[in-house]
C-alpha positions in Angstrom: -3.6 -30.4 -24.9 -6.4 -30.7 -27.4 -9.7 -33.2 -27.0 -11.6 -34.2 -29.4 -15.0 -35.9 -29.2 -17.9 -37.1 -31.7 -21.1 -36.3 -30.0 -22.5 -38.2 -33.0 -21.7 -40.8 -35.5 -23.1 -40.4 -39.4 -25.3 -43.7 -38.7 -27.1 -42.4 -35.1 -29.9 -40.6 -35.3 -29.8 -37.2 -33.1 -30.7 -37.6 -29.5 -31.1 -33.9 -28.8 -31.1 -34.8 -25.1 -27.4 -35.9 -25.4 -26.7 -33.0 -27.7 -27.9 -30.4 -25.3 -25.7 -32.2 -22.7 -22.5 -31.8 -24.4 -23.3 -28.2 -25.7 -24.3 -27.0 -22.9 -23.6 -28.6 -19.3 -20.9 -27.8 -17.3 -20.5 -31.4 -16.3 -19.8 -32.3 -19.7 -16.3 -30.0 -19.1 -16.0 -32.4 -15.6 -16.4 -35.5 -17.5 -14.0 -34.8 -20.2 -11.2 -33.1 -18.6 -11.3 -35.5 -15.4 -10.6 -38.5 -18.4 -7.6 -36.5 -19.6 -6.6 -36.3 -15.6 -6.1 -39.8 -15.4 -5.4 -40.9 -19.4 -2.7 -38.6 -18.3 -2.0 -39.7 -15.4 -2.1 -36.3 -13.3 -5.9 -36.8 -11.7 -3.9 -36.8 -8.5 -2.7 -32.7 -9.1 -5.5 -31.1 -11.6 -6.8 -28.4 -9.9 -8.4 -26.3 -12.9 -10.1 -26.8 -16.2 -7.7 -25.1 -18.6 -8.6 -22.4 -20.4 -11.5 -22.2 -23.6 -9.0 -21.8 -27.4 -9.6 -22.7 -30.9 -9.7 -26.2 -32.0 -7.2 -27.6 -34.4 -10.0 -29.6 -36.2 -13.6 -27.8 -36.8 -15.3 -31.0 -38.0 -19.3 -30.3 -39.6 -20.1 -27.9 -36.6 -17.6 -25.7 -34.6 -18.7 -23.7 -31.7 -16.2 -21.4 -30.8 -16.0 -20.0 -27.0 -19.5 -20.1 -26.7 -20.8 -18.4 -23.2 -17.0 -16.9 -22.7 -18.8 -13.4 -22.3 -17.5 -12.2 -25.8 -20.7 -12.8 -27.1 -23.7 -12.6 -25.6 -25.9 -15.9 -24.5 -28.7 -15.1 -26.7 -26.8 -14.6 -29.8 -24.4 -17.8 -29.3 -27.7 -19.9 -28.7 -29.3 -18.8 -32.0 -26.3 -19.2 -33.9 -26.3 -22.6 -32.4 -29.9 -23.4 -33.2 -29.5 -22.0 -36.8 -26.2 -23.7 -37.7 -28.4 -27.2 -36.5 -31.4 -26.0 -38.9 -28.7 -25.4 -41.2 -27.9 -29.0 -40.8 -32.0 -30.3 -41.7 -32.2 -30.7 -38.0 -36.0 -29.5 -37.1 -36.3 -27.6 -33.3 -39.7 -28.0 -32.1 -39.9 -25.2 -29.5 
């Protein structure tokens, strides 16, 4: 099973709030995978999360098993910050 989400439609401006929610909080996993449980119709018997893979569609900004251990924290948030400045997003630090 594959999800797919917009964190952001072409009109909205960028909350970065919300985007550091869905980048980076494990209840954002929770949220989405306990929809699928009951879209589904299996909330009753889900007793994991799956397992992290490649997405089918990349859309404008694809972050690939980020903070799976394959690359290290630091380097996966930089990427992350740079693909954003990228993007003409400005991070005030």
């Amino acid at each position: 099973m594959e999800v797919e989400l917009c964190l952001k439609k072409a009109n909205q401006s960028l909350n970065m709030m919300e985007l550091a929610f869905c980048l980076a909080h494990p209840a954002m996993l929770r949220r989405m995978m306990l929809t699928v449980a009951e879209l589904e119709g299996w909330s009753d018997y889900a007793y994991a999360y799956g397992i992290a893979t490649s997405a089918s569609y990349r859309g404008d900004l694809y972050v690939d098993k980020i903070f799976s251990r394959e690359v290290p924290n630091a380097q996966a948030v930089a990427w992350v910050i740079q693909q954003l400045k990228n993007f003409g997003v400005k991070i005030m630090s």
